[in-house]
C-alpha positions in Angstrom: -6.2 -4.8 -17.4 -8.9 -2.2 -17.3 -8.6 1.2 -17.6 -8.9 3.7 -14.9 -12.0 6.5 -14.1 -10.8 10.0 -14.2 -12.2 12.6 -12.7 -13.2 16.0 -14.4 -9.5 17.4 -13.8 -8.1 14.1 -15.3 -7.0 13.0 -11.8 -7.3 9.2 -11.3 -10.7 9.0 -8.5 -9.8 6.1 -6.3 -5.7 5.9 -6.0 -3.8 3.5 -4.2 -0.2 3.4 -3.1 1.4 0.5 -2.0 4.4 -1.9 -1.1 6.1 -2.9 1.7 6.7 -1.5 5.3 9.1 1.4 5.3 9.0 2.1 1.5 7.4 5.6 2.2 3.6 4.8 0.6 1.8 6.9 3.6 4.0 10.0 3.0 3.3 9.9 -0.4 -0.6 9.6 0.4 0.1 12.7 2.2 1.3 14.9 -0.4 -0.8 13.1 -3.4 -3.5 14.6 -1.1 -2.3 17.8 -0.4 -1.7 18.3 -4.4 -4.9 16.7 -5.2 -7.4 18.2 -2.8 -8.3 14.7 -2.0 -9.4 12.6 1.0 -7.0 10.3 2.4 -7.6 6.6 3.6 -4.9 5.6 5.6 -4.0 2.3 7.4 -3.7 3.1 11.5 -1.8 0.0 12.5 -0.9 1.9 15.8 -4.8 0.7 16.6 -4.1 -2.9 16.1 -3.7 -3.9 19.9 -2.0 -7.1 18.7 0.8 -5.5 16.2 3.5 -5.3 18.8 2.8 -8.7 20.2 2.9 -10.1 16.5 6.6 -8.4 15.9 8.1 -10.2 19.0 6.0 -13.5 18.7 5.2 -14.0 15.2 3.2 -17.3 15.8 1.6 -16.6 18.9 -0.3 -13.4 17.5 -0.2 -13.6 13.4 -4.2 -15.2 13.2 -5.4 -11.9 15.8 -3.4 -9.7 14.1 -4.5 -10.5 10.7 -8.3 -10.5 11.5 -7.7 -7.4 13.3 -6.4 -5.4 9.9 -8.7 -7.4 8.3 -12.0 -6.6 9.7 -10.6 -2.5 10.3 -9.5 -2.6 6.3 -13.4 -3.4 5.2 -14.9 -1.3 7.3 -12.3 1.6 6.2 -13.3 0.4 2.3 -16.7 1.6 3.1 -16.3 4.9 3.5 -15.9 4.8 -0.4 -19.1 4.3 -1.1 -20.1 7.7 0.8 -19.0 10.2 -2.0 -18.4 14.0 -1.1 -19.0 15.8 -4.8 -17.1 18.3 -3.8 -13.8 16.1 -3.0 -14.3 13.0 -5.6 -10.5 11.7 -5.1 -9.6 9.4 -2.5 -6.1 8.0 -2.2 -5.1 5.3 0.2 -2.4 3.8 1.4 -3.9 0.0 1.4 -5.1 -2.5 -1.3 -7.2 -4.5 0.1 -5.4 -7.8 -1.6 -2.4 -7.1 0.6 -4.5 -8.2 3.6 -4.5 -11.7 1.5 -0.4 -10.9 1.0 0.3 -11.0 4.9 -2.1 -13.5 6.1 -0.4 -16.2 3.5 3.0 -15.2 4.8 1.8 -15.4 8.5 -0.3 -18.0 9.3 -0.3 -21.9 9.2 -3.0 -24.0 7.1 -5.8 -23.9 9.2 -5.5 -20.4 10.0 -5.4 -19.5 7.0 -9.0 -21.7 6.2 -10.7 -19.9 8.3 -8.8 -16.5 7.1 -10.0 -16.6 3.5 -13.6 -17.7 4.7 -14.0 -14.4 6.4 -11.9 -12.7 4.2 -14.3 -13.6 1.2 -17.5 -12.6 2.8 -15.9 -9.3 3.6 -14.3 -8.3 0.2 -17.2 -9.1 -2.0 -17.4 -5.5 -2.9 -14.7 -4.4 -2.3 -13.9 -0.8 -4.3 -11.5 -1.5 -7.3 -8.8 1.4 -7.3 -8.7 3.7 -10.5 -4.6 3.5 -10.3 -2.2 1.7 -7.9 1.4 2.9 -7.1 3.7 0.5 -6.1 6.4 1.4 -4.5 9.6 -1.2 -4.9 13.1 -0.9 -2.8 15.6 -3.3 -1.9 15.3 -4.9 1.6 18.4 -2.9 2.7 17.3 0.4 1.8 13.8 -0.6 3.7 16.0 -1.5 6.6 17.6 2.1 7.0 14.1 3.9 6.4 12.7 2.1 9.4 15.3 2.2 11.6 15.5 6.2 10.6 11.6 6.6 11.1 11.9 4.7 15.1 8.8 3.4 15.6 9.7 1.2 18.6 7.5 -2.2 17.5 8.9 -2.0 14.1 12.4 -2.4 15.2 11.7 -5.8 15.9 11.2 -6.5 12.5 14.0 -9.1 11.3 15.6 -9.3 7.3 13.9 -12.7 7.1 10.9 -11.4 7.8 11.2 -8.1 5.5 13.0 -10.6 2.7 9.3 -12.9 2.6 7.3 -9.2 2.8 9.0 -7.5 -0.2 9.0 -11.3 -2.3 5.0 -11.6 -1.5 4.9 -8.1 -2.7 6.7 -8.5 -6.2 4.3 -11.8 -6.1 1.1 -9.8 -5.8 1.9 -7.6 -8.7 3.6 -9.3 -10.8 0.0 -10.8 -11.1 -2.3 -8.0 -10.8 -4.4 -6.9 -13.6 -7.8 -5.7 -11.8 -6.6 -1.6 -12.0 -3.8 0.6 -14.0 -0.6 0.1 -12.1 2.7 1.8 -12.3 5.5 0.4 -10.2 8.0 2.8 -8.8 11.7 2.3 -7.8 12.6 4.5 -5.0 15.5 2.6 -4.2 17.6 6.0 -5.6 15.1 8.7 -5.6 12.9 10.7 -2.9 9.6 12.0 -3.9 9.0 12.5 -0.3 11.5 15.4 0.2 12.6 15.8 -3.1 10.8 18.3 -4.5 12.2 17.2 -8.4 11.6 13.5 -7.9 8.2 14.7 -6.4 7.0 16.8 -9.7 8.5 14.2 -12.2 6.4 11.0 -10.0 3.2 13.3 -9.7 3.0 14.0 -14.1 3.6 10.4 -14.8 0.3 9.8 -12.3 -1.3 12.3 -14.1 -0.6 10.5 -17.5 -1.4 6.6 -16.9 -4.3 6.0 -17.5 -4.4 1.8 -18.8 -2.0 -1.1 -18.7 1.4 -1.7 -16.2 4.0 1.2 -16.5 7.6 1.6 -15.0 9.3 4.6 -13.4 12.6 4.3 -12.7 14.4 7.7 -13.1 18.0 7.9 -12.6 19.0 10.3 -10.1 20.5 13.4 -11.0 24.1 13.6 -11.0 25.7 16.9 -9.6 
């Protein structure tokens, strides 16, 4: 597994959080940014015009939802190549290989032929991220967190469905190599509002800098 590009300050250039839909990875983005000084890359699913569709009729929209993310992902990865000296960290709340993740879970055989040939000629240099964050929780804590948050097309999102996402997920990494990676249980902690969990997340960022690392802090007991 290689090892990651620090900046000047030590600060990872190119992070990534990930995992699967309402583990919390785009409020983390936020406040990674906010402590880094750092630009933010963020997934805007609310532009995909067939997301809504695909949540009520899974097989009647997954191919235009997936080329949809897929084409709006590359052109987002882009960006990356037009660095701003005077904010060199970017943090994002997409790997690019999850694209792969959702298409395999979605689409039948031949859809998914003619997926990978686009997706191919569109990742060919693709940014590799410095560090990724993965974010793991159990499908019923996921289930709370998005019925909490409301969006209204993500209610339509069934345990089946969530079960495959959060399987394809532990999948995906339990292969990756290609950056650092330190997988994160926040089945029992909150770095989103906890201001402790947040501090104790943000210094273990700030120390991997090779290999596959855990945290999985147990919550304090009062």
């Amino acid at each position: 597994m290689a090892a990651r590009k620090p900046t000047e300050h030590g600060v990872p250039e190119y992070i990534v959080v990930e995992g699967p839909i309402g583990v919390g990875k785009t409020s983390l983005v936020r406040r990674l940014a906010c402590s880094f000084g750092a630009d933010m890359l963020l997934e805007r699913a609310d532009e995909n015009p067939f997301l809504e569709r695909f949540y009520r009729e899974p097989r009647a929209a997954a191919l235009q939802t997936q080329l949809f993310f897929l084409f709006q992902r590359a052109q987002q990865l882009q960006s990356l190549r037009q660095r701003d000296i005077f904010r060199p960290v970017r943090v994002a709340d997409f790997l690019m290989e999850k694209d792969r993740l959702f298409a395999r879970l979605t689409l039948d055989d031949d859809e998914l032929r003619l997926y990978e040939q686009v997706y191919e000629r569109l990742t060919l240099d693709a940014p590799r991220p410095d560090l990724v964050v993965y974010l793991q929780a159990p499908v019923e804590v996921l289930q709370a967190r998005i019925r909490r948050r409301g969006v209204p097309y993500e209610q339509a999102i069934d345990e089946e469905y969530l079960r495959r996402v959060v399987d394809g997920y532990a999948r995906l990494f339990h292969y990756y190599d290609a950056s650092p990676l330190l997988i994160v249980n926040v089945a029992e902690i909150d770095p989103i509002t906890k201001e402790e969990d947040y501090a104790a997340l943000l210094e273990k960022i700030r120390t991997v800098t090779s290999g596959r690392l855990y945290f999985n802090p147990m919550p304090l007991q009062l």
